[in-house]
TIZAMI-876624 format. One record per atom (N, C-alpha, C, O): x, y, z; residue in one letter. Coordinates in steps of 0.05 Angstrom, whole numbers, padded with zeros to 5 digits, always signed. Example, Ala and Ser with C-alpha at 12.3 -4.5 7.8 and 13.67 -1.06 7.14 Angstrom:
! residues 2
+00264-00114+00156A+00246-00090+00156A+00264-00066+00156A+00285-00066+00169A+00257-00045+00142S+00273-00021+00143S+00258+00001+00157S+00268+00023+00161S
! end
This chain:
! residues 237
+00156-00316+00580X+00141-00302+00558X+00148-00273+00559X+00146-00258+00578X+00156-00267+00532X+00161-00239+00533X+00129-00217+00546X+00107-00225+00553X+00143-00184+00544X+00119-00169+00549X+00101-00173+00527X+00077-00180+00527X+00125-00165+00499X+00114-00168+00477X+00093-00188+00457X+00084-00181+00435X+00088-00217+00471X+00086-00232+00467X+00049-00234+00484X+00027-00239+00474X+00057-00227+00512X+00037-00224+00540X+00016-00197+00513X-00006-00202+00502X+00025-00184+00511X+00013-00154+00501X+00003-00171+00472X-00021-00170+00471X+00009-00180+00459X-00007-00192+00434X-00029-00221+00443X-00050-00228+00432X-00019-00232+00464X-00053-00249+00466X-00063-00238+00482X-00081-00253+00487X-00064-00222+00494X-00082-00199+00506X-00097-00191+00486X-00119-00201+00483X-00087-00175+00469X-00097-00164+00445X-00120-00184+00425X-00144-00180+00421X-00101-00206+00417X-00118-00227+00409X-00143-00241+00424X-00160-00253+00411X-00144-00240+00454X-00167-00249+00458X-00190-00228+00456X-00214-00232+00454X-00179-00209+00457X-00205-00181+00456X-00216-00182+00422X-00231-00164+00415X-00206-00203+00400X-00220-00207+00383X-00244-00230+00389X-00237-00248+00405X-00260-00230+00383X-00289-00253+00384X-00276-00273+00367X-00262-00266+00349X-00280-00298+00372X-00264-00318+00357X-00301-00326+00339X-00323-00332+00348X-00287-00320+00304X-00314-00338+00293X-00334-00304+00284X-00355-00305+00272X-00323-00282+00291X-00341-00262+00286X-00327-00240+00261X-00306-00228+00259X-00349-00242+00247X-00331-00217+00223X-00342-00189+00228X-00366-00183+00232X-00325-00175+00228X-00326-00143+00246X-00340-00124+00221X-00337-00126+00197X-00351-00111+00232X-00347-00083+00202X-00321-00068+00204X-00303-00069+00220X-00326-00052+00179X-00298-00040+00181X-00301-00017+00211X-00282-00014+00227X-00323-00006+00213X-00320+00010+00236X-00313+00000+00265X-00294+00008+00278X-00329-00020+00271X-00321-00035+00296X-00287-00040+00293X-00271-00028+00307X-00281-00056+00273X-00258-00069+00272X-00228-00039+00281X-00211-00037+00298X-00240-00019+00254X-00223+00004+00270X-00221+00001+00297X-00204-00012+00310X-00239+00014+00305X-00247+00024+00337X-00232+00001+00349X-00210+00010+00357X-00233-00028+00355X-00219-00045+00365X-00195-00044+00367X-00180-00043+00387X-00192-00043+00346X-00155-00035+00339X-00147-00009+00349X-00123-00012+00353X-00151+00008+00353X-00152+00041+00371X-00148+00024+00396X-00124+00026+00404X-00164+00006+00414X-00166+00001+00443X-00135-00014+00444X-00118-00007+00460X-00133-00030+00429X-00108-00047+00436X-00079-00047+00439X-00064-00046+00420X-00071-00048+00467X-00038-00044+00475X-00023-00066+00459X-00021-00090+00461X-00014-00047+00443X-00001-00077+00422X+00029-00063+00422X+00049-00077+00427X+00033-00040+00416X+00065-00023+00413X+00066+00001+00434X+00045+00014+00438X+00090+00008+00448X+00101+00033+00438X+00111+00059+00434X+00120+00078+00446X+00102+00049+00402X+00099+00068+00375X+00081+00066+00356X+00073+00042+00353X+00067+00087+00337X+00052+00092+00324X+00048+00072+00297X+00055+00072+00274X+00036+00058+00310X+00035+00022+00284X+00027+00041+00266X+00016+00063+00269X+00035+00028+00244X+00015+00027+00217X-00004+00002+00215X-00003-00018+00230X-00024+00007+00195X-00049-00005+00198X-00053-00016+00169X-00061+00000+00151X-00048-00038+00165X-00060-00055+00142X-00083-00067+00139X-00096-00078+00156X-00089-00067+00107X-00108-00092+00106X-00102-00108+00095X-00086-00101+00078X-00109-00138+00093X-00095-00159+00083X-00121-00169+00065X-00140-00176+00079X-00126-00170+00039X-00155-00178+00023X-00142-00199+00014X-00118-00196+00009X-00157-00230+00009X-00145-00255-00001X-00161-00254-00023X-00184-00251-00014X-00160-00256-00047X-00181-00250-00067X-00180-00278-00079X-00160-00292-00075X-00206-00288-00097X-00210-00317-00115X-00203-00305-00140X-00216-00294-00158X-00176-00310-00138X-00159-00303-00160X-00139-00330-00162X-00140-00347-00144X-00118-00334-00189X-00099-00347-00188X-00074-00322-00210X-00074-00314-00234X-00062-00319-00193X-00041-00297-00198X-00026-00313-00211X-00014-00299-00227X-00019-00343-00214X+00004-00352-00229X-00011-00346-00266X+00002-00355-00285X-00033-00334-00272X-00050-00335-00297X-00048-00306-00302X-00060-00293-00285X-00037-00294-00318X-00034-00264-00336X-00050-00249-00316X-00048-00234-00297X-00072-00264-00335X-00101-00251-00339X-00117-00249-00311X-00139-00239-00313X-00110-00255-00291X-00121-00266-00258X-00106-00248-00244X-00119-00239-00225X-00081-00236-00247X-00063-00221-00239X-00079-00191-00233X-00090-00176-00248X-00074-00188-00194X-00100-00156-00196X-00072-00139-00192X-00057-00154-00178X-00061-00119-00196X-00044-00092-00188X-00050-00074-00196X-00066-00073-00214X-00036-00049-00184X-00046-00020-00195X-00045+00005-00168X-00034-00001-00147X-00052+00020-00171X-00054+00044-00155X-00078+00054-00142X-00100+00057-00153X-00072+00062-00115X-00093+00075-00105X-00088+00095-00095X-00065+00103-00095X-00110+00112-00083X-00097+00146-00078X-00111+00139-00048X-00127+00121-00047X-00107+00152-00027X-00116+00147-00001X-00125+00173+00003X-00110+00192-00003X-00153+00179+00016X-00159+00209+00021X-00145+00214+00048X-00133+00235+00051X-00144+00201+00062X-00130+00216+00083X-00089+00200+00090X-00079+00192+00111X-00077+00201+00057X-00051+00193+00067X-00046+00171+00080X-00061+00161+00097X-00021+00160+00071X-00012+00136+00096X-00003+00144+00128X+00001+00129+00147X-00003+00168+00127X+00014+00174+00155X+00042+00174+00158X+00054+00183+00177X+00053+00162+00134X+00089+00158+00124X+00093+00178+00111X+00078+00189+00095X+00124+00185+00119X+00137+00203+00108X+00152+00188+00082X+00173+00176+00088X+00146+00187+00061X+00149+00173+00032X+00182+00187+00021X+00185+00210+00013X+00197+00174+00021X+00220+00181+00006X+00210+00183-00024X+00186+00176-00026X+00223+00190-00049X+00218+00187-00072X+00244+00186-00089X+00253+00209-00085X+00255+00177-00099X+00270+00184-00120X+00259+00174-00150X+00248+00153-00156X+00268+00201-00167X+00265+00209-00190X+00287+00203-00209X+00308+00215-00205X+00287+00184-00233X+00304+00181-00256X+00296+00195-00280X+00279+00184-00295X+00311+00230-00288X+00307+00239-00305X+00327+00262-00309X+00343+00273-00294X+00322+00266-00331X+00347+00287-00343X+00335+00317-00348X+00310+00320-00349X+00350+00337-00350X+00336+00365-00353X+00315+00375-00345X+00312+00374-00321X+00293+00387-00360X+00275+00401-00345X+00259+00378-00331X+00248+00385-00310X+00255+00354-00337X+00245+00338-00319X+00255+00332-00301X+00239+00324-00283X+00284+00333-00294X+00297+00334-00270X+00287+00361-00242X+00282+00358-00218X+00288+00385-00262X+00284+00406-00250X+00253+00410-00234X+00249+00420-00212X+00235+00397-00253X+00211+00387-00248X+00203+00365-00219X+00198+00368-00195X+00206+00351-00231X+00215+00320-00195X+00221+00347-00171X+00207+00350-00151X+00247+00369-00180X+00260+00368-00151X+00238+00398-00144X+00233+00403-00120X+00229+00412-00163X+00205+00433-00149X+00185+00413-00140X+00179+00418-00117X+00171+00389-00150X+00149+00388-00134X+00160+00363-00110X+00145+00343-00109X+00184+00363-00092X+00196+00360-00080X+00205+00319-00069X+00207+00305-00049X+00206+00318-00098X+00230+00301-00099X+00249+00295-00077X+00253+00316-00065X+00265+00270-00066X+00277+00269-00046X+00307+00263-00061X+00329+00271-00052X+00304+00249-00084X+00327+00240-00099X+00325+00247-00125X+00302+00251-00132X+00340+00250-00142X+00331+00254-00166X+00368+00256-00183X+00387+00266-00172X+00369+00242-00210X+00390+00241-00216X+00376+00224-00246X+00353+00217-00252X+00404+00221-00259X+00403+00199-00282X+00419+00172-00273X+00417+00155-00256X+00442+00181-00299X+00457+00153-00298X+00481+00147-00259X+00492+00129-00247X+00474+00185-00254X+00484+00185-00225X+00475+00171-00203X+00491+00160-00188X+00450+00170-00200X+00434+00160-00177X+00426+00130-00188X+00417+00113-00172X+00430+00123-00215X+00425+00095-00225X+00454+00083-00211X+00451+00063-00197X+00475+00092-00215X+00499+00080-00210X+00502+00078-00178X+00518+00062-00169X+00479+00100-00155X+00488+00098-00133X+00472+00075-00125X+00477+00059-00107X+00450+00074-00141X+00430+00047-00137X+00447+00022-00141X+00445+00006-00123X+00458+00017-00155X+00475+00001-00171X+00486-00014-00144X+00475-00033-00133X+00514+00001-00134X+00523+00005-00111X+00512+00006-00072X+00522+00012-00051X+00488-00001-00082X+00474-00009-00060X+00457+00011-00044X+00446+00003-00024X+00455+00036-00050X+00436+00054-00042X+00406+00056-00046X+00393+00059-00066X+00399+00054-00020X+00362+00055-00033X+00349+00060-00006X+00335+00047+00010X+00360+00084-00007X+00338+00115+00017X+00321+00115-00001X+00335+00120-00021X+00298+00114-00008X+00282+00119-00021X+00261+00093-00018X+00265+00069-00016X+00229+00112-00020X+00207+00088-00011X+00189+00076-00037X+00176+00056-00037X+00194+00101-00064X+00187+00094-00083X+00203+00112-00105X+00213+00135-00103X+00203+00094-00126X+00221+00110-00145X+00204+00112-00172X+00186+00095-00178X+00211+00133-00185X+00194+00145-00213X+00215+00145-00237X+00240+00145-00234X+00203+00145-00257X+00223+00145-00273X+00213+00155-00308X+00191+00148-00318X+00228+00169-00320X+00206+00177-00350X+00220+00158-00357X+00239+00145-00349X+00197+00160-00384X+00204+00136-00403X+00226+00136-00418X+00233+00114-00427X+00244+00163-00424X+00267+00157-00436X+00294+00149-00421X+00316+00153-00430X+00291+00140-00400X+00297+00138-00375X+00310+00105-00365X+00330+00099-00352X+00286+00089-00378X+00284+00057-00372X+00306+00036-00379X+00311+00015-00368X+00321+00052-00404X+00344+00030-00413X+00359+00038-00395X+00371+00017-00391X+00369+00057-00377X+00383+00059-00357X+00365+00051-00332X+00381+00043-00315X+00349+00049-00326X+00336+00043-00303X+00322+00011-00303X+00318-00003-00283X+00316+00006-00326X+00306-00025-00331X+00340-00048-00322X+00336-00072-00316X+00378-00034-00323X+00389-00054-00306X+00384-00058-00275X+00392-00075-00259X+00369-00035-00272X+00369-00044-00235X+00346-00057-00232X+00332-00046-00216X+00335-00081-00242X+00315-00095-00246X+00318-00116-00221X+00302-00124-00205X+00347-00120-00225X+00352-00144-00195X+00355-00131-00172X+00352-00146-00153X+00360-00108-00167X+00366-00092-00140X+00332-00081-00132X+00322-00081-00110X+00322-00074-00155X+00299-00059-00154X+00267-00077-00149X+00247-00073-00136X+00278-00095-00167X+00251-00110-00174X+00240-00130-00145X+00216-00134-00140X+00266-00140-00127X+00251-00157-00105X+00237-00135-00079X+00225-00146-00061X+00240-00111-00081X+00235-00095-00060X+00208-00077-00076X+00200-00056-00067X+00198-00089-00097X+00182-00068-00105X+00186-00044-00109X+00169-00028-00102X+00212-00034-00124X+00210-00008-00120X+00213-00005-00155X+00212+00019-00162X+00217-00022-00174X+00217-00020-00202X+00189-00001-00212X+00166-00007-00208X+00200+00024-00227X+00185+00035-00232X+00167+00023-00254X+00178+00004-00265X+00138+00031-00264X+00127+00011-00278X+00103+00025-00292X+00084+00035-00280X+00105+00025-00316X+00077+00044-00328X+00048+00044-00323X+00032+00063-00327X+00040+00009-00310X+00016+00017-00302X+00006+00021-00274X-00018+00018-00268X+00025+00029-00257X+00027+00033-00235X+00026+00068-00237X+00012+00083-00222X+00042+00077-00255X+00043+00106-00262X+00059+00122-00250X+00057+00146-00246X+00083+00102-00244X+00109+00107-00238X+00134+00110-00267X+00155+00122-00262X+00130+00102-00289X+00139+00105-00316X+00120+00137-00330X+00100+00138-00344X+00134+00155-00320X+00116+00179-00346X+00129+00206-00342X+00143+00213-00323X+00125+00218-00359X+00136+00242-00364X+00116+00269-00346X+00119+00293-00350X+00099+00259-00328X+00090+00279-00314X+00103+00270-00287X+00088+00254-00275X+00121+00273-00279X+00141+00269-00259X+00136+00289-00236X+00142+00282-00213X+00124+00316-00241X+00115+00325-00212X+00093+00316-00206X+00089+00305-00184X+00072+00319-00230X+00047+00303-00213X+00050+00272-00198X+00034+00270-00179X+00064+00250-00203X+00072+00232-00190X+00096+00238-00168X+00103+00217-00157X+00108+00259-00161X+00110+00258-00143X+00100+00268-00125X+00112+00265-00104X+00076+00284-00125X+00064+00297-00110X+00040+00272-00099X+00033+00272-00076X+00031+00254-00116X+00012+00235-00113X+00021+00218-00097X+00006+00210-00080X+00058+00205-00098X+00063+00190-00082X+00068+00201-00054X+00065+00186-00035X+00074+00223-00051X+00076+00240-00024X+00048+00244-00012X+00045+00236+00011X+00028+00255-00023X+00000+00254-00021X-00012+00235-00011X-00034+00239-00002X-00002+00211-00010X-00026+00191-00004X-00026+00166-00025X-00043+00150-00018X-00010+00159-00051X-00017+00149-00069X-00004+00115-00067X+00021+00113-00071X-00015+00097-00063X+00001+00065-00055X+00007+00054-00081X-00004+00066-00100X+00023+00033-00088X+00014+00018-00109X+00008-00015-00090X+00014-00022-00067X-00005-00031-00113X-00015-00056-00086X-00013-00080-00105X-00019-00073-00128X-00007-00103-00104X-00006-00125-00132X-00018-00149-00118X-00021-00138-00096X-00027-00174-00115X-00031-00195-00116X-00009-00207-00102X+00013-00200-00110X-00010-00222-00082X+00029-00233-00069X+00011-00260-00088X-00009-00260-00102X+00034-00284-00077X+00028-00315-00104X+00009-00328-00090X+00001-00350-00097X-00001-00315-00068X-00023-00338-00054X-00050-00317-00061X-00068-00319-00044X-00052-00300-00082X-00071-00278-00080X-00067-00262-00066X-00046-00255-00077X-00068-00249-00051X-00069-00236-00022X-00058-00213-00034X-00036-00211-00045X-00082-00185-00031X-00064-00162-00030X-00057-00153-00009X-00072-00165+00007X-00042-00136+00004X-00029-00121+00023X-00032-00101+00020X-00029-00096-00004X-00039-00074+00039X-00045-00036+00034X-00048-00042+00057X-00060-00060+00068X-00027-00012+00067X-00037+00011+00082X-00057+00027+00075X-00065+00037+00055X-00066+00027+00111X-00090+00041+00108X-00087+00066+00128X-00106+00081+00133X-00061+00069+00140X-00058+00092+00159X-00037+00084+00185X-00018+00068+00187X-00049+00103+00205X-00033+00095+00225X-00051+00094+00245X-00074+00102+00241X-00039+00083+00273X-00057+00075+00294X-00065+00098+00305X-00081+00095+00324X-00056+00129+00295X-00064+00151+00307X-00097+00167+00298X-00115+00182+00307X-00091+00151+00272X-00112+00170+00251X-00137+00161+00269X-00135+00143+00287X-00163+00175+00264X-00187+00168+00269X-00196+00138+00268X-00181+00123+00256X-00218+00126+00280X-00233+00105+00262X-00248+00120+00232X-00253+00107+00212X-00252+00140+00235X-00273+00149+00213X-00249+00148+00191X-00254+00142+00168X-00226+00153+00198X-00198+00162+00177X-00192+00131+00164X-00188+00128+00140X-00192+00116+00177X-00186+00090+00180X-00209+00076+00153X-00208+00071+00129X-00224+00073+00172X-00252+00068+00143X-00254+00082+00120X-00264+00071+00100X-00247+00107+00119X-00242+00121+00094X-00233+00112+00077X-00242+00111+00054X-00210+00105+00087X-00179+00100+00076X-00188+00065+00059X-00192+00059+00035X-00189+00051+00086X-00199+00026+00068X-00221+00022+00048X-00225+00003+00032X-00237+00047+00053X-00258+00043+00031X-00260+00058-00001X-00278+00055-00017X-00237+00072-00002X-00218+00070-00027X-00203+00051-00031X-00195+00049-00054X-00197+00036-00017X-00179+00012-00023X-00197-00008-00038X-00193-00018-00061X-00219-00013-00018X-00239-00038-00024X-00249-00031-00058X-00249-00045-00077X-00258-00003-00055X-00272+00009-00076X-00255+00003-00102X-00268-00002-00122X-00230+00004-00102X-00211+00000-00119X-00204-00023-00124X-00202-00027-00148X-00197-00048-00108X-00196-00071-00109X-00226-00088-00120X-00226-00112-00114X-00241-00082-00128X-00267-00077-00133X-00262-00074-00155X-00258-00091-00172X-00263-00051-00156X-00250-00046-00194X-00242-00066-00204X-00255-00081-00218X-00216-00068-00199X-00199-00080-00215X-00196-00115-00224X-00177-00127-00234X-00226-00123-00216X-00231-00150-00209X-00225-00165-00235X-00241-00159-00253X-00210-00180-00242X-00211-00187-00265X-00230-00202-00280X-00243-00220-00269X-00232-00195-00306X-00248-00218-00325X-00250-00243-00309X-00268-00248-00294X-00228-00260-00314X-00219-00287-00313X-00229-00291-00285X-00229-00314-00279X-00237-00278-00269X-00234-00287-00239X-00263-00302-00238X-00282-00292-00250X-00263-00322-00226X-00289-00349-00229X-00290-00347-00196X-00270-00346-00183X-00323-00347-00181X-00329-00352-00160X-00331-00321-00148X-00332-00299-00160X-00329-00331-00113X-00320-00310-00103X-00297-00286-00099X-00275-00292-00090X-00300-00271-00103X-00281-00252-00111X-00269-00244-00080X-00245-00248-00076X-00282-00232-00061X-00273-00217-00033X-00277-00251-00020X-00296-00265-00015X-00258-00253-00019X-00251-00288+00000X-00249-00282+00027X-00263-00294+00043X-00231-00262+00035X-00226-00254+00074X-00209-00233+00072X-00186-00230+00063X-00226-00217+00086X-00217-00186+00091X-00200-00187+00125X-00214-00190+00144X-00178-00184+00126X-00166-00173+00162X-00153-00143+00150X-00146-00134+00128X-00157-00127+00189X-00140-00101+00192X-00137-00113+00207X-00152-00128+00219X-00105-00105+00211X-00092-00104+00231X-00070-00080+00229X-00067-00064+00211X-00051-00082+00265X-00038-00061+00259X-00005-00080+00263X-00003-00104+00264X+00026-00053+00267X+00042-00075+00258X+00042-00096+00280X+00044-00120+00273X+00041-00089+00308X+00040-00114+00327X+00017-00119+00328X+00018-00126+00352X-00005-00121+00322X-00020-00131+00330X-00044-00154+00322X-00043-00158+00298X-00065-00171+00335X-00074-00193+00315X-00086-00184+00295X-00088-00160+00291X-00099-00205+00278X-00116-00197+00258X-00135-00188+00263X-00132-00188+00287X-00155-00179+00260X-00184-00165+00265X-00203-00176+00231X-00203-00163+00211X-00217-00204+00234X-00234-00203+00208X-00252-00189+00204X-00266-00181+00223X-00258-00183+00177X-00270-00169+00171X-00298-00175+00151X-00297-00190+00132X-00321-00162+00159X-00350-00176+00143X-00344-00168+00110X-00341-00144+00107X-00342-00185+00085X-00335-00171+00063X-00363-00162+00051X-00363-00151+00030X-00380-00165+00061X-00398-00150+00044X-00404-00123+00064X-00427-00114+00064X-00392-00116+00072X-00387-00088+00082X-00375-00078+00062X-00351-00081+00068X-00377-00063+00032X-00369-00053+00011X-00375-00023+00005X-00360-00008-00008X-00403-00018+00018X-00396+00014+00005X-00408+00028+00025X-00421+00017+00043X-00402+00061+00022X-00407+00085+00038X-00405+00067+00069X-00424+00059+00083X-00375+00064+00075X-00377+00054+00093X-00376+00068+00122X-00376+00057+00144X-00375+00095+00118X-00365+00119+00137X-00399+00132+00148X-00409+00138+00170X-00408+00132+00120X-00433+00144+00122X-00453+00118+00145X-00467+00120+00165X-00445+00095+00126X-00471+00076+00143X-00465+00070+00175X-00481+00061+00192X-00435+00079+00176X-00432+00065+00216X-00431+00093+00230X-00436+00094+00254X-00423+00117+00216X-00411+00139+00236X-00438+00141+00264X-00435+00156+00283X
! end
């Protein structure tokens, strides 16, 4: 048995089998545990009573994190002239037209999210197959498609995720890194929750918050109580 392997059911038995955590405990747990290293990142995994194969059931969109992912966010920018000039003052990592479309083309993709204005898309809508399986297709309601191109890139450097439905429901977000606080930690997820919340759709029948885990990248799941929903910082600090 690897170390790596020894160091994750270690980890996993210091979860309670059968017990749903708050978000504060569950932090703090995850803080104690030799799982990497290096500085995990920290997800949450929400399974929502949704059916994503239905339009209308489909949850995605954007969230802003108050305290950042902890990642250093590449960006590249698809735009011409003063919008070009724009992307690269509020500090853009890439930025180009039909140039940086063609290096995309050619297999380049340093970059963790990409922006793009709207006059932009008939050149940026062919990298649909290079772009589209990695999530990085820019997209208007995500608020990666617009002509305010510094404020989105300052938002995606800032702290700003986008998050969709995978086909079994299940969204996926960072919520930080294993360094941040617990208090940073709960923050973070409770703009997430707050937002996933939101965005609950019409169509969605039953329970909506199905099973909440944090975890970090090596390490087990940590469940989570879902009606733990609001001022979650205030009620455990």
């Amino acid at each position: 048995m690897s170390k790596d392997s020894k160091r994750f059911q270690a980890a996993k038995k210091a979860v309670e089998p059968g017990r749903f955590y708050t978000p504060m405990e569950a932090a703090n747990l995850l803080k104690t545990l030799d799982t990497a290293n290096f500085d995990e990142t920290v997800e949450v995994h929400i399974k929502l009573g949704v059916n994503p194969r239905h339009a209308d059931q489909q949850v995605r969109g954007t969230v802003m994190l108050p305290h950042g992912t902890g990642k250093t966010v590449r960006v590249a920018v698809f735009a011409k002239g003063e919008k070009a000039t724009e992307a690269e003052q509020a500090g853009a990592d890439l930025v180009g037209a039909e140039d940086l479309a063609a290096q995309v083309e050619g297999g380049m993709l340093d970059f963790d999210a990409a922006i793009a204005t709207p006059d932009m898309m008939g050149v940026v809508g062919k990298l649909g197959r290079v772009l589209g399986p990695r999530g990085l297709m820019p997209n208007p309601k995500a608020g990666t498609v617009t002509f305010d191109v510094g404020k989105a890139v300052t938002d995606m450097k800032g702290g700003k995720v986008e998050y969709r439905t995978d086909k079994f429901g299940v969204v996926h977000l960072i919520v930080g890194k294993k360094s941040f606080t617990a208090e940073q930690l709960v923050a973070n997820y409770g703009e997430v929750l707050g937002e996933i919340i939101r965005a609950k759709p019409a169509a969605a029948k039953g329970k909506y918050l199905r099973s909440i885990s944090m975890t970090s990248t090596m390490g087990p799941g940590i469940p989570l109580d879902t009606s733990k929903t609001r001022s979650l910082v205030e009620e455990e600090a």
